[in-house]
N, C-alpha and C positions, 0 to 999 in steps of 0.2 A: 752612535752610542758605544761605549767603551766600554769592557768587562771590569766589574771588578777584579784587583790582584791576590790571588789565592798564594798564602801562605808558603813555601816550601817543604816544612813539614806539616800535620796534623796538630792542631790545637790541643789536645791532650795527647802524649805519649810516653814511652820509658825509655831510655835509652843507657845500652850497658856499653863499658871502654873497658879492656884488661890491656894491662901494660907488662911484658913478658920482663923476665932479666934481661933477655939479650935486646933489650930496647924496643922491641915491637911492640908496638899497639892495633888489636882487632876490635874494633867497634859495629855494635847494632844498635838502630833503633826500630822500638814495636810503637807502631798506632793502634796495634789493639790489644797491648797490655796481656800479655800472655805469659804463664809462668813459669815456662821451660826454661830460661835462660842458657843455661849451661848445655844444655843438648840442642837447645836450637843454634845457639852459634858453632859449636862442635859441627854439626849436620852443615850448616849452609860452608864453614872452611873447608869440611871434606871435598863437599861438591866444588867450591872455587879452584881450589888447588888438587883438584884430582887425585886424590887419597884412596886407597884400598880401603880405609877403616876410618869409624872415628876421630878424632883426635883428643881423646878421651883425656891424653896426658897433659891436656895441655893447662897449667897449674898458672897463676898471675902472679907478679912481683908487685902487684896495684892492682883493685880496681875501682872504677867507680862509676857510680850512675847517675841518672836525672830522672826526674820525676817531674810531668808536668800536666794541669789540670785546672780545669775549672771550677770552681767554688760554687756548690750549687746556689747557695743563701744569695752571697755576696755578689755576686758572676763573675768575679774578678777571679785571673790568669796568676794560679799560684806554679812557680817551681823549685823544688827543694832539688839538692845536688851532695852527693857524701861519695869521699873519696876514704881506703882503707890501703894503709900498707896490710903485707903477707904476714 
């Protein structure tokens, strides 16, 4: 008997992309929708990149998210996506 194939991400999540001037892009995705945004990816690049501090400066030239979720009524898999210049 075979497993079913679980997804790679969570069926419902967020997911934020900022895109720097100097061409970088840092992306996260939350499976549990949490509102920090901004300090939570600040905290997790600190830790990746071994930072004394914050990176509190760190300002977007772009960014954009995803949003995705199931419809309670319907059950249908809606994701909305918006991107914003600086």
């Amino acid at each position: 008997m075979t497993k079913p194939i679980q997804p790679a991400t969570a069926v419902s999540f967020k997911g934020l992309a900022l895109f720097t001037p100097g061409g970088d892009c840092v992306y996260a995705i939350d499976q549990h929708k949490r509102e920090r945004w901004h300090l939570d990816l600040c905290a997790a690049l600190q830790n990746a990149l071994c930072l004394p501090e914050l990176p509190n400066f760190l300002l977007p030239c772009y960014t954009a998210t995803v949003d995705r979720w199931v419809d309670a009524t319907s059950q249908e898999l809606i994701t909305v996506a918006e991107a914003y210049p600086r």
